[in-house]
Steps between C-alpha positions, in 0.01 A plus 500: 500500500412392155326146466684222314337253268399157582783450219749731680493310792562215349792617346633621901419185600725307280788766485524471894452113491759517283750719717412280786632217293880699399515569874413163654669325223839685593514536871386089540772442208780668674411360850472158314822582299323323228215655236184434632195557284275631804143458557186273425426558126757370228530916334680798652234586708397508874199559544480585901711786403234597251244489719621658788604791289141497322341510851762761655408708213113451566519617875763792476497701195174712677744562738809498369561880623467307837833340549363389876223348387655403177732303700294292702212491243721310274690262749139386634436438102733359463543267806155381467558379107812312633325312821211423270711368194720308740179354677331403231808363240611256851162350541403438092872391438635386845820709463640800651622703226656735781506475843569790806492251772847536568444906541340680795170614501392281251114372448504143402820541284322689231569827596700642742593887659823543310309428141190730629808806600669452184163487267375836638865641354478286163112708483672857532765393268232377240299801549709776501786386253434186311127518405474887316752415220378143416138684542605759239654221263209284528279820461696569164393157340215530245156319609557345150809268612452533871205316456612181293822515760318469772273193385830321352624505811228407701456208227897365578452557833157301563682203286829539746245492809331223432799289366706649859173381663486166380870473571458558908230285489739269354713570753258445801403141353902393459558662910191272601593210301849465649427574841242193500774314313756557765216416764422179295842383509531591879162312606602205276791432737358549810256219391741298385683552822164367728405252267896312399546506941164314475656246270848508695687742207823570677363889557837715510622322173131612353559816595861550376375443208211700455530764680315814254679762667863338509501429156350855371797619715748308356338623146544868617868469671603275155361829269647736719877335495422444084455911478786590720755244281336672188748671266443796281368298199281284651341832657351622161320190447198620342204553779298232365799251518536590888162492554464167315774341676391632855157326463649194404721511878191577631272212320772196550522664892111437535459149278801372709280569823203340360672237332592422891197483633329310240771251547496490856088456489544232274736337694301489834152426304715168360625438870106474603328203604163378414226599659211692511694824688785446264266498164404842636867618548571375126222659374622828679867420353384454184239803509847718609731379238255570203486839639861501482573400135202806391724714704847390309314523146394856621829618569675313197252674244611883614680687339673850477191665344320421785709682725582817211225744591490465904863581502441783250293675761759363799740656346317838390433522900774363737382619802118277412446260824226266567423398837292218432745327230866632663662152423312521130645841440825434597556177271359701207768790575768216536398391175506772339907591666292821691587585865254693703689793693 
């Protein structure tokens, strides 16, 4: 076996990051029966698939006259690369970029039997039939412009990492932020429900009107009956338009709710008497309502752009999950008019 160039693999890495990409990219688009641009980075590459097939290549070409061992040499490579990558993306990010948990034999969702069976195929297939002629065209490159390849691309693909990077990052900050938001508004009107019986609020009326989850539901069943009665035309609005228009539903859904409650605290802390246990109460009423107009001038300043790069990765991978920000995830995919499967 001849020994390739720190150069040459680069080159097999980013040819096979690349194929990844085609292959994802048109299996998830077909099941999705729309295009979908898969992966993490904003270029045509994945670069799992790059990897794996870098590390296959590592443990089986000294025996790739082997098929036995080639076989299960390559699906422990490449098993291991997958539970690790999944491991370690989940718990810097807080999202499941894939997830087994649904298939048998799985370890923690990352990896499961059926990926480890079908990896130890994808090795011989690599090995045996794939690999030799993109080794000999690689091979056939002069060191002169294999060389300044290799760095370009390492130089686009460093600025696409660290931009893709920053991006789920993003992402992981806008998941956290509205699942405390949708707390926030929760815990605000189970206060407001103690403290309004404390100053004789009729209660059910209090709650008929501020009720978090009966008003996001009346948000979501409004949008959904909006897309069905959708014609034709109004179906190529332009992404941003949708998008734009869905997170105004959603904001006017949410400053309703806390326009409610900070009405309905300011109406009981009025109703109050004076009195040392009641100047307390204000003081809490008043503390609650400030925390509700920061809230409202939160949510009025966002707009589209806020949203545009965590539903570029959504959207690159539908099947993402997050079990720590479900709710989160699942108004961001509304948003954005995605549907998990």
């Amino acid at each position: 076996m001849r020994a390739y160039t720190a150069d040459q693999w680069v080159l097999f890495f980013f040819f096979y990051c690349l194929c990844g990409w085609v292959w994802e990219s048109c299996y998830v688009s077909a099941r999705q029966r729309r295009w979908v641009n898969r992966g993490f980075l904003h270029g045509p590459l994945l670069p799992i698939y790059g990897s794996g097939a870098i590390l296959i290549l590592l443990f089986t070409l000294p025996v790739r006259n082997y098929p036995v061992l080639l076989y299960f040499c390559g699906a422990a490579a490449a098993t291991l690369l997958e539970y690790v990558t999944g491991a370690v993306m989940e718990r810097l990010f807080k999202v499941r970029y894939w997830d087994y948990s649904n298939q048998k034999l799985n370890l923690n969702g990352y990896i499961c039997f059926t990926s480890t069976f079908a990896w130890g195929f994808f090795s011989i297939l690599l090995v045996k039939f794939i690999h030799p002629p993109i080794a000999r065209l690689v091979l056939a490159i002069p060191s002169v412009f294999a060389v300044p390849l290799a760095l370009a691309l390492v130089a686009a693909f460093s600025v696409d990492a660290v931009q893709s990077v920053r991006a789920a990052l993003d992402l992981r900050v806008m998941l956290e932020k509205l699942t405390e938001e949708n707390e926030e508004l929760r815990r605000l009107a189970r206060r407001v429900e103690i403290v309004s019986a404390f100053a004789e609020e009729d209660l059910q009326k209090f709650r008929d009107r501020t009720q978090v989850e009966r008003i996001l539901l009346q948000d979501r069943l409004r949008t959904e009956r909006q897309e069905r009665l959708e014609n034709k035309a109004e179906r190529k609005l332009h992404r941003e338009e949708r998008l734009a228009d869905a997170l105004r539903t959603l904001s006017e859904a949410k400053l309703s709710a806390l326009e409610n409650v900070a009405s309905a605290m300011e109406s009981c802390r009025d109703r109050l008497e004076c009195g040392e246990a009641f100047a307390q109460k204000r003081a809490e009423f008043d503390d609650a309502v400030k925390k509700l107009r920061e809230r409202q001038t939160v949510i009025k300043a966002r707009t589209a752009k806020t949203y545009r790069q965590s539903l570029r990765i959504l959207r690159g991978n539908p099947s993402a999950m997050a079990k720590e920000y479900a709710e989160a995830m699942e108004n961001l995919r509304r948003l954005g008019g995605m549907h998990k499967d």
